[in-house]
ZAROZA-211770 format. One record per residue: residue number from 1; residue in one letter; chain; x negated, y, z negated of N, C-alpha, C, O in turn. Coordinates in Angstrom, 2 decimals. Example, Ala and Ser with C-alpha at 12.3 -4.5 7.8 and 13.67 -1.06 7.14 Angstrom:
{r 1 'A' 'A' {-13.19 -5.69 -7.80} {-12.30 -4.50 -7.80} {-13.20 -3.30 -7.80} {-14.24 -3.32 -8.46}}
{r 2 'S' 'A' {-12.85 -2.25 -7.08} {-13.67 -1.06 -7.14} {-12.90 0.03 -7.87} {-13.41 1.14 -8.04}}
This chain:
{r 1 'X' 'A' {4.44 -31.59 -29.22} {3.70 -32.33 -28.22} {2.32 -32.69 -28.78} {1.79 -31.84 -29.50}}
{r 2 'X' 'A' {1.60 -33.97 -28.54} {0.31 -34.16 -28.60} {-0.63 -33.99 -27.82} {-0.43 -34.51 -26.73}}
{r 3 'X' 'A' {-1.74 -33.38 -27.95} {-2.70 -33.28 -26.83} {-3.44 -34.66 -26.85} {-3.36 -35.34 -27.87}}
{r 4 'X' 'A' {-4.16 -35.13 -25.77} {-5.05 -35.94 -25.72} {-6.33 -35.33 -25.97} {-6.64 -34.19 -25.65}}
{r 5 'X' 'A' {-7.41 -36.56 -26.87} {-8.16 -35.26 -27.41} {-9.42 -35.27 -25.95} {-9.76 -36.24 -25.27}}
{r 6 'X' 'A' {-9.80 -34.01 -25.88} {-10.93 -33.53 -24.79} {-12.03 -34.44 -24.79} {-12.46 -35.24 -23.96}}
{r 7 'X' 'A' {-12.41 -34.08 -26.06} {-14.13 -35.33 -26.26} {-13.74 -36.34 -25.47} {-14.18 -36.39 -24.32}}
{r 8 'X' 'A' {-12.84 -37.34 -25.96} {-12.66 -38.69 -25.74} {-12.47 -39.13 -24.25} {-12.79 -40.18 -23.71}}
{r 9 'X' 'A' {-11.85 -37.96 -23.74} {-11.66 -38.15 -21.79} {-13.15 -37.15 -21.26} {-13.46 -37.45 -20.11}}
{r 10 'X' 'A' {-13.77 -36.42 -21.69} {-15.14 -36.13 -20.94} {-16.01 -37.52 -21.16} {-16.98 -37.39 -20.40}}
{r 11 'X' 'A' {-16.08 -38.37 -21.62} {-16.90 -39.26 -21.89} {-16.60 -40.52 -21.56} {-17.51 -41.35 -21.41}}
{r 12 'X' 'A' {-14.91 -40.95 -21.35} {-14.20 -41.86 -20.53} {-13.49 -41.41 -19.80} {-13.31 -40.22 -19.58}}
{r 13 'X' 'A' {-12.86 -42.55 -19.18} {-12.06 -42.17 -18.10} {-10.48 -42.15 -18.73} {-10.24 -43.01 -19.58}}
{r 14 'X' 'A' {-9.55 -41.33 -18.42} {-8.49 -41.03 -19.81} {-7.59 -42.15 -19.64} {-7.89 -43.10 -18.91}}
{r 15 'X' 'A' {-6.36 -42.09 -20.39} {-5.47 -43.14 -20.31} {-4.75 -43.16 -18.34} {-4.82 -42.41 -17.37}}
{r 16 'X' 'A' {-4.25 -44.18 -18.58} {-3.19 -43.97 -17.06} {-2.79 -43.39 -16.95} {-2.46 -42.73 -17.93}}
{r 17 'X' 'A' {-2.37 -43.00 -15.69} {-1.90 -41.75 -15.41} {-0.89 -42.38 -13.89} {-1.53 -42.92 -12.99}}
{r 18 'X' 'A' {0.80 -42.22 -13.72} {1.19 -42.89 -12.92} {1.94 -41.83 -12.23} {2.76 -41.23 -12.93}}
{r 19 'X' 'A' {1.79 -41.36 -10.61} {2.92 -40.58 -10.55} {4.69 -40.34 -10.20} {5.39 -39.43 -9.76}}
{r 20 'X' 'A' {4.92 -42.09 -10.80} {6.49 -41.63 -11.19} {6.83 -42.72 -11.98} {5.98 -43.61 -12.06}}
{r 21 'X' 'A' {7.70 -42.84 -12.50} {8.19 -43.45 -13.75} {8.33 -44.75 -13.38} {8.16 -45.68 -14.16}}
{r 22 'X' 'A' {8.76 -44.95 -11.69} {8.72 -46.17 -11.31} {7.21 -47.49 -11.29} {6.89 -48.67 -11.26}}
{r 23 'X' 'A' {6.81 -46.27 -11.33} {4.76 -46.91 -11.07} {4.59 -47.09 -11.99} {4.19 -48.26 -12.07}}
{r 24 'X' 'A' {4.63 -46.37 -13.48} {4.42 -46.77 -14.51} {5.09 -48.25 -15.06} {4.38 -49.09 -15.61}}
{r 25 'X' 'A' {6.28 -48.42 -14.89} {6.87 -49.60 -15.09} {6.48 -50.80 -14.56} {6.60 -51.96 -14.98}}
{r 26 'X' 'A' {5.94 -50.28 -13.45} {5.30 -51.69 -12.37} {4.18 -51.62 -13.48} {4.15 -52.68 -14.10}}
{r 27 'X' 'A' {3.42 -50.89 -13.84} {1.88 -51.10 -14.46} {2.46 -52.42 -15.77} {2.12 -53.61 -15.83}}
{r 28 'X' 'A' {3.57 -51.53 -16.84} {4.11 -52.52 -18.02} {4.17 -53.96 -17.53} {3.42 -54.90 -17.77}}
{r 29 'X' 'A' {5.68 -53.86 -16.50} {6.01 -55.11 -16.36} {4.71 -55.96 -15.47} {5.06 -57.12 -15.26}}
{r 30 'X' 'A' {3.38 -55.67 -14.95} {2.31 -56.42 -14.20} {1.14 -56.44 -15.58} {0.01 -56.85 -15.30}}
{r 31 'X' 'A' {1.35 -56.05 -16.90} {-0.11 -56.59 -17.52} {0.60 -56.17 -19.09} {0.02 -56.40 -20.16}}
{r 32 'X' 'A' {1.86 -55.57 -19.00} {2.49 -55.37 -21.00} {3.27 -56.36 -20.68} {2.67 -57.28 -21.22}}
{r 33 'X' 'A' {4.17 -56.81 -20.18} {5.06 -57.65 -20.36} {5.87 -57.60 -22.02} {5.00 -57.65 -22.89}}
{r 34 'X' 'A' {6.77 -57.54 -22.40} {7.12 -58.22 -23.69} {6.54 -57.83 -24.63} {6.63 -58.39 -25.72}}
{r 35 'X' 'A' {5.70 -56.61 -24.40} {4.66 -55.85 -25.43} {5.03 -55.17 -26.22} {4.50 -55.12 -27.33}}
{r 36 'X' 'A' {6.42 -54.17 -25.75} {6.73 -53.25 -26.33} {6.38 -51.47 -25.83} {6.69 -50.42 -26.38}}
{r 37 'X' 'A' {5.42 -51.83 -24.28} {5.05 -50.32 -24.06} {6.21 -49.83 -23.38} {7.04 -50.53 -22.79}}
{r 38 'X' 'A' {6.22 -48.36 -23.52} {7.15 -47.26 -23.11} {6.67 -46.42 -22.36} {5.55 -46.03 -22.71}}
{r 39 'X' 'A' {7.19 -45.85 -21.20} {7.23 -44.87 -20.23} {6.73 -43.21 -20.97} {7.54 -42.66 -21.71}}
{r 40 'X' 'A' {5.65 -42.67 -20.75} {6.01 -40.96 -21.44} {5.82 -40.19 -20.14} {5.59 -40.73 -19.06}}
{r 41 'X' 'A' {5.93 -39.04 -20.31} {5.43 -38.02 -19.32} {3.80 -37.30 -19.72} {3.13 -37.30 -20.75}}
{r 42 'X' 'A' {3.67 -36.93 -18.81} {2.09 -36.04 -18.97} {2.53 -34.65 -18.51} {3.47 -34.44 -17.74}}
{r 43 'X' 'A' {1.87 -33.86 -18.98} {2.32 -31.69 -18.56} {0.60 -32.25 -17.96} {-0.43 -32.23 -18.62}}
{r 44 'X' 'A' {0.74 -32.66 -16.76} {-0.86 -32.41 -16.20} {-0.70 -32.32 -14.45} {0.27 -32.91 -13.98}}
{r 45 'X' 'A' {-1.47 -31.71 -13.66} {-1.30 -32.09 -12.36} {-2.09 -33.20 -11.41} {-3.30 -33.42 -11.41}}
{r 46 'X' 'A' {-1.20 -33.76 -10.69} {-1.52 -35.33 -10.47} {-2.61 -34.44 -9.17} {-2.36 -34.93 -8.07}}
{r 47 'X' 'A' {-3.30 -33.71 -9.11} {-4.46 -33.75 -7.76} {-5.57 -33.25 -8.66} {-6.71 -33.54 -8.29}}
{r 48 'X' 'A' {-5.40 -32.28 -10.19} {-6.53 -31.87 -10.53} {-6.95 -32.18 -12.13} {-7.88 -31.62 -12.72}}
{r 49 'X' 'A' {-5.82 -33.48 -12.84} {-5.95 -33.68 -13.42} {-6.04 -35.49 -13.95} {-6.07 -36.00 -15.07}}
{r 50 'X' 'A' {-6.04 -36.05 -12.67} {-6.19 -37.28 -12.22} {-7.25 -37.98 -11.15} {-7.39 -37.51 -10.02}}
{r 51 'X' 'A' {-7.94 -39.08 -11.58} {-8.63 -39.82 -10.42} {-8.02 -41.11 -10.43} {-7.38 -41.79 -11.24}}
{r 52 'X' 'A' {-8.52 -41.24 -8.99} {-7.48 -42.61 -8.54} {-8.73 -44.13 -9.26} {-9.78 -44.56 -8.77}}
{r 53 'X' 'A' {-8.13 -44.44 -10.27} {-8.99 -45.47 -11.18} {-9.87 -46.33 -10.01} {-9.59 -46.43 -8.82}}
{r 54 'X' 'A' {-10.70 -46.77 -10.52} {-11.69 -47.50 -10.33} {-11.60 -49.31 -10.45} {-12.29 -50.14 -9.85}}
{r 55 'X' 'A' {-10.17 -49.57 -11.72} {-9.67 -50.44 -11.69} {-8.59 -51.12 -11.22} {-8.10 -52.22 -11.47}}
{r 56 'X' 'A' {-8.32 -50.22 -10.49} {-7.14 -50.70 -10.04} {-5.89 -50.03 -8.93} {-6.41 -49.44 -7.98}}
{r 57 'X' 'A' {-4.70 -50.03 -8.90} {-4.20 -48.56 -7.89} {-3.65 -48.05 -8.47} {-2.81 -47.45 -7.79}}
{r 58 'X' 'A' {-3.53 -47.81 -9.71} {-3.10 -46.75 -10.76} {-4.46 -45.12 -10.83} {-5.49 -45.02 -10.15}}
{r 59 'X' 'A' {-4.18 -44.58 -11.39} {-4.61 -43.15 -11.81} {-5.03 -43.22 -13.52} {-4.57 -43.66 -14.58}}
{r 60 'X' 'A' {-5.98 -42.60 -13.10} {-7.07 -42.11 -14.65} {-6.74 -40.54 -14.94} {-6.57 -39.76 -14.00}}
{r 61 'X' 'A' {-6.65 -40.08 -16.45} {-6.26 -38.79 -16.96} {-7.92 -38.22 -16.39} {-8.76 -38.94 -15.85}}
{r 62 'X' 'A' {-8.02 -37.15 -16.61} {-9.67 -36.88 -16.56} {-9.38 -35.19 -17.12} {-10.32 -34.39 -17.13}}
{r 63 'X' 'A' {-8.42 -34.92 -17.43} {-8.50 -33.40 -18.28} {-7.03 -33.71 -19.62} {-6.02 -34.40 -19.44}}
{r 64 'X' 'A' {-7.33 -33.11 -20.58} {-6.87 -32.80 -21.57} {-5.02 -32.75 -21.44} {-4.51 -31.64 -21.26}}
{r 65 'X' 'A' {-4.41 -33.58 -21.50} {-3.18 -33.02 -21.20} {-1.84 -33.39 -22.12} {-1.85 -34.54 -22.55}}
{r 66 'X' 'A' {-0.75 -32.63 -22.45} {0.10 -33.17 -23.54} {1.23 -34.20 -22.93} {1.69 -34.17 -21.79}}
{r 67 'X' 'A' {1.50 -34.97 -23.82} {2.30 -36.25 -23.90} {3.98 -35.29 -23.89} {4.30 -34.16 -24.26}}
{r 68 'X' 'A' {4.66 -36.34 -23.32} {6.06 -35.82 -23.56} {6.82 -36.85 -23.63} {6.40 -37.61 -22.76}}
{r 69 'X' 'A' {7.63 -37.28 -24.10} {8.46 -38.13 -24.79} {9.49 -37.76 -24.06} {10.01 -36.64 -24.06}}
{r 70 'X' 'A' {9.86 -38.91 -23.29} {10.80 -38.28 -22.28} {12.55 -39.03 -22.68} {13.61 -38.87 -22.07}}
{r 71 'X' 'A' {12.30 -39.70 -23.67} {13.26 -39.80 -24.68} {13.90 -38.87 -25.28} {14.93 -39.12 -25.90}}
{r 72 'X' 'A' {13.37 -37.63 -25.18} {13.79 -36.23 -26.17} {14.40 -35.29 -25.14} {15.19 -34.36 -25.34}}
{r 73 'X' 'A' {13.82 -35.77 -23.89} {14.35 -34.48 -22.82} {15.89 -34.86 -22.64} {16.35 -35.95 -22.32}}
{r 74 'X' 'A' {16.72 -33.40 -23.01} {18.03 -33.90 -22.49} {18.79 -33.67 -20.82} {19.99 -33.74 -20.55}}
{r 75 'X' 'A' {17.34 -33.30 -19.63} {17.08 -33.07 -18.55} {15.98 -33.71 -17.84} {14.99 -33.02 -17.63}}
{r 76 'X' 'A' {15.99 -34.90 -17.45} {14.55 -35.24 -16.58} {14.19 -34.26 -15.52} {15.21 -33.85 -14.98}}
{r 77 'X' 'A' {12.93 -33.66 -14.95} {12.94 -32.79 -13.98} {12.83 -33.75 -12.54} {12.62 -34.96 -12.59}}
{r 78 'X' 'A' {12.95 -33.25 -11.73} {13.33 -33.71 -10.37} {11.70 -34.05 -9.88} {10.82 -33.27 -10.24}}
{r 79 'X' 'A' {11.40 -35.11 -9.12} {10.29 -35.02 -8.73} {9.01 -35.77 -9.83} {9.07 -35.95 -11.05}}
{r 80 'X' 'A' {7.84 -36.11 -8.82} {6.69 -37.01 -9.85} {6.83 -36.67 -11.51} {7.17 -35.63 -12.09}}
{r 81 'X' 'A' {6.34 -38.27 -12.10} {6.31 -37.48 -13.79} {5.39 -37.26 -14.20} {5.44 -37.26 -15.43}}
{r 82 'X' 'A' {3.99 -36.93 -13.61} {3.17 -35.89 -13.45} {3.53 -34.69 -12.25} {4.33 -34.59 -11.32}}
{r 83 'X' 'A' {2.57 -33.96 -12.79} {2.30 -32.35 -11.36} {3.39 -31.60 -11.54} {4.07 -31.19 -10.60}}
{r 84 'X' 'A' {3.67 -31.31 -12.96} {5.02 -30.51 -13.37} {3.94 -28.94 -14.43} {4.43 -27.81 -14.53}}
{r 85 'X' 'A' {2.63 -29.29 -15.00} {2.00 -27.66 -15.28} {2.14 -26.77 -14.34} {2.45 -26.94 -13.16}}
{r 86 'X' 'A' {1.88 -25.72 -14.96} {2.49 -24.28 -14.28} {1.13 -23.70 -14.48} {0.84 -23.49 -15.65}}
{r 87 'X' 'A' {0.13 -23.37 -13.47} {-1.42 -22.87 -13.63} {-1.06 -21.01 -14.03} {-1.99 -20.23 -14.23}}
């Protein structure tokens, strides 16, 4: 897994952050189109590791959290594809 690095989200606001796979796709297909972007997961929780962006009605990362390639899972888990960490 990759972490997102800390510095870079205390000082911005982090990458998107969508809570389900369907929202994310609306984000691609409304501004990637034909780009080539792909769906991942985040291990972060969508109430304490997200703000609701400023640009738009999508969600901002705002803590440190790892990427998951949800290409590799041979189980999607049930439920948002954030708010799956275990505190």
């Amino acid at each position: 897994m990759t972490p997102i690095s800390p510095r870079r989200i205390q000082t911005t606001p982090g990458g998107y952050a969508f809570e389900t796979r369907e929202d994310a796709q609306r984000r691609i297909n409304e501004t990637y189109a034909g780009r080539g972007f792909e769906v991942f997961g985040l291990d972060a929780d969508w109430e304490k590791d997200t703000v609701a962006s400023k640009d738009g009605w999508w969600h901002n990362l705002i803590n440190s959290s790892y990427i998951i390639d949800l290409k590799t899972l041979t189980e999607i888990p049930d439920g948002p594809a954030v708010n799956k960490r275990k505190d």
